[in-house]
C-alpha positions in Angstrom: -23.5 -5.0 -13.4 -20.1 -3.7 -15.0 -17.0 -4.4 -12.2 -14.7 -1.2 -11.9 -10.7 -1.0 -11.9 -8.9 -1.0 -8.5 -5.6 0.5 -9.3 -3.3 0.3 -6.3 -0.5 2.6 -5.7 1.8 0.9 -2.7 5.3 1.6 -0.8 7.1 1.0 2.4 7.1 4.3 4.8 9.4 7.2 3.6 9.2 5.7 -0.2 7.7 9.3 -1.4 4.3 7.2 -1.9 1.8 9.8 -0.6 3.0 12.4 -2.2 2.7 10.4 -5.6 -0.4 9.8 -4.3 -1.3 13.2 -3.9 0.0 14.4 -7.6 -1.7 11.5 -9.2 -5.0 12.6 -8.0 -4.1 16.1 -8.9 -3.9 15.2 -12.6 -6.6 12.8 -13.0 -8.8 15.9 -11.6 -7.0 18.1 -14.4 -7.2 15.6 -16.8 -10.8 14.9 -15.9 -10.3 11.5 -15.0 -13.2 10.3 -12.8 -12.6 8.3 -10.5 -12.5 7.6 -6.4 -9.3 8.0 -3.7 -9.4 5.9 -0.7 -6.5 5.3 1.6 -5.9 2.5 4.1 -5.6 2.4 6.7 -8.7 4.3 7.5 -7.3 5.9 11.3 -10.3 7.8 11.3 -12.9 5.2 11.1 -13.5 2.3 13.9 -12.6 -0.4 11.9 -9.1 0.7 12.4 -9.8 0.2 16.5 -7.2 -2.6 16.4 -4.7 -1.3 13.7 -4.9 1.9 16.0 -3.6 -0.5 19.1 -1.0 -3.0 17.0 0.9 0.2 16.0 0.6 1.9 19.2 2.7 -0.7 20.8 -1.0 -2.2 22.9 0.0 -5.8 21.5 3.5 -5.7 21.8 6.7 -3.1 21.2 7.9 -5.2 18.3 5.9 -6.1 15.4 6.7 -9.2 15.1 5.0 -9.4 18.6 1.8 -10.0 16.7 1.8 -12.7 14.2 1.4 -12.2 10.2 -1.6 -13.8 10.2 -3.5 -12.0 12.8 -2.1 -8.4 12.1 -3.0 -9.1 8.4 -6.6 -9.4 9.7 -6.7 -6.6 11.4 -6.3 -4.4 8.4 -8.5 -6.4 6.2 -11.4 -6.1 8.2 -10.8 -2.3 7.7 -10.8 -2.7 4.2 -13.6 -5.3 4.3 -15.8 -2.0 6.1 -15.1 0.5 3.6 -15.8 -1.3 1.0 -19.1 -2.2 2.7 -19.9 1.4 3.5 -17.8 3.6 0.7 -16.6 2.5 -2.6 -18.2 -1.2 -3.0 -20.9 0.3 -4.7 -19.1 2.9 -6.8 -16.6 0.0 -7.9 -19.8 -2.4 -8.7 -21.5 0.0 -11.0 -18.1 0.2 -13.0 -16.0 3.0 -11.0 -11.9 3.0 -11.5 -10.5 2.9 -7.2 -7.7 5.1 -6.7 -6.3 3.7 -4.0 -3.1 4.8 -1.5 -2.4 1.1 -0.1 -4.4 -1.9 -0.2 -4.0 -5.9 0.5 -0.5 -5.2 -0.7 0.7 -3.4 2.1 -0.3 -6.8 4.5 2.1 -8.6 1.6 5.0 -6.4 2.2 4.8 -5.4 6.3 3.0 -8.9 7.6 5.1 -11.2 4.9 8.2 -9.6 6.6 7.3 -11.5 9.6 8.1 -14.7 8.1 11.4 -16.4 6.6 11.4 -16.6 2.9 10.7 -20.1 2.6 6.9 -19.3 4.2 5.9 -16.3 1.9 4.8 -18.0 -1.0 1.9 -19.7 1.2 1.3 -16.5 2.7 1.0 -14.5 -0.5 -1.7 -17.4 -1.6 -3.5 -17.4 2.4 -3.5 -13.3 2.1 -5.3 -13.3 -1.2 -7.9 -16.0 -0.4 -8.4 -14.2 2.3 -9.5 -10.8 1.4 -9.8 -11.4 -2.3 -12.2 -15.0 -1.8 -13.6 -14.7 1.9 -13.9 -11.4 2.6 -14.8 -10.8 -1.7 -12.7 -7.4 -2.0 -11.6 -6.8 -5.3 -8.4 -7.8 -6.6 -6.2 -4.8 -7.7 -6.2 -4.5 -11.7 -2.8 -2.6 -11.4 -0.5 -2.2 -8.8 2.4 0.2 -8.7 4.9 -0.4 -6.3 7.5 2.8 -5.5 10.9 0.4 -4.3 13.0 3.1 -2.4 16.2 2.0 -0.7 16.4 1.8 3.3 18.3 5.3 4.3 16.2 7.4 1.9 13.0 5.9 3.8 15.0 6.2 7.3 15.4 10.2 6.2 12.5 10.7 4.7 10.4 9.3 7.7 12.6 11.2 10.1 12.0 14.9 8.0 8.1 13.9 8.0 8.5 13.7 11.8 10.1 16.8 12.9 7.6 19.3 10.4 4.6 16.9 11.6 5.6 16.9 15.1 4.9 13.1 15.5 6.6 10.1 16.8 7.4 6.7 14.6 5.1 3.7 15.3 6.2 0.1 16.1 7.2 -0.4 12.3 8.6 2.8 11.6 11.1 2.4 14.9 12.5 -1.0 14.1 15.0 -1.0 11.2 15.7 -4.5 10.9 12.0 -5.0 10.5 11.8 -2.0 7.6 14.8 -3.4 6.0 13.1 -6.9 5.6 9.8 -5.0 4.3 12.2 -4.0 1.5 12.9 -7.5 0.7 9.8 -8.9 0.9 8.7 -6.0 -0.9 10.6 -6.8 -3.6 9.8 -10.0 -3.4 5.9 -10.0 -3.4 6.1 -7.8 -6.3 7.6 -10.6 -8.1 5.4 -13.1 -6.6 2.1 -10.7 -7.8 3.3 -9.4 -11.0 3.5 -5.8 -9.6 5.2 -3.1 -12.0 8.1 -1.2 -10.0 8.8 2.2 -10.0 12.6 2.6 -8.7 13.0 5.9 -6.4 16.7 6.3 -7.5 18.4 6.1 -10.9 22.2 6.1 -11.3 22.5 5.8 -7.2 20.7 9.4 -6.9 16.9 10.4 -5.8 15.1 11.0 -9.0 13.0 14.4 -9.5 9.5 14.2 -8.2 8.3 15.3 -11.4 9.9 12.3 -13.3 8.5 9.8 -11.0 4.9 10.8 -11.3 5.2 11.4 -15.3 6.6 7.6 -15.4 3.4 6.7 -12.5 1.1 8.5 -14.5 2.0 7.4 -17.9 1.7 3.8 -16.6 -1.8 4.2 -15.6 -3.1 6.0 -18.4 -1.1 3.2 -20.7 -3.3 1.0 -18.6 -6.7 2.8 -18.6 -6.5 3.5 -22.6 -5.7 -0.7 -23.3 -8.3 -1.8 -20.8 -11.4 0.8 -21.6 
């Protein structure tokens, strides 16, 4: 049985990721591309019960009021049931994963949790974890969007007046979001991630130049590993 490609598309909040997201799909369709979109976390699904509760403030008004090592369960058990009962079976029978987040995002927003001395050990516990216990796939290609912190502060503040919602217990702390950044940065080292930089020259870059550059990665990627 041929394994598929997992190809990861990651960011802190505000870093323009979902709409990358969004345009990528759009051009694979066009393209005629197949593949599969999932996004974690799944808020929709119960596996996300607990997510739904650590973000709510249930556990704690800070996030570091929950460990790294137990929030970073929570979401991989989400992941662990959708690839149980989705895309497992498409990615086992050779299918290329499009997906908006993934064990990566527990690198960047648990990691943060922890002084820099720690996160090497927990970038080797996280991917035992879900890659070796829990037997998720590891990511073929992982594209990390690295945005700078008052773009994501305005950004996330824009989303929340035309969504008419309020910031969770990550969004609200920026301490917390400026040390995603780090270890953002950090972990991308650390896993060999390819970054895309949301400025150029100290100003935002076009949308459209950001998903050529995305895009052009991927298909670079897809036409050198067949």
């Amino acid at each position: 049985m041929a394994k598929g490609k997992l190809i990861v598309l990651e960011g802190i909040d505000g870093s323009g990721k979902s709409a990358q997201y969004r345009r990528l799909c759009a051009r694979m369709e066009q393209d005629k591309i197949a593949y599969n979109h999932i996004v974690f976390p799944r808020y929709d699904k119960e596996s996300s019960a607990l997510i739904r509760l650590y973000l709510a403030g249930e556990f704690g008004t800070r996030p570091e009021d929950v460990n790294a090592y137990v929030a970073s369960t929570f979401f991989a058990v989400d992941r662990f049931a959708s690839f149980r009962d989705d895309w497992g079976p498409i990615y086992n029978n050779g299918g290329l994963i499009l997906s908006d987040r993934y064990t990566t995002s527990n690198a960047v927003h648990q990691g943060s949790k922890l002084p820099d001395g720690e996160l090497p050990e927990f970038f080797r516990w996280l991917a035992d974890l879900e890659y070796v216990r829990m037997g998720l796939p590891r990511p073929d290609l992982v594209i990390y969007l690295d945005v700078d912190l008052e773009t994501s502060q305005a950004r996330m503040r824009r989303r929340e007046a035309k969504n008419n919602t309020s910031a969770d217990i990550h969004e609200k702390d920026l301490a917390y979001l400026a040390r995603c950044l780090h270890v953002a940065r950090r972990a991308a080292e650390h896993y060999g991630w390819i970054t895309v930089p949301y400025l150029k020259d100290g100003a935002e870059r076009d949308i459209d130049e950001k998903n050529a550059e995305i895009y052009g990665i991927i298909r670079d990627y897809l036409e050198k590993n067949p």
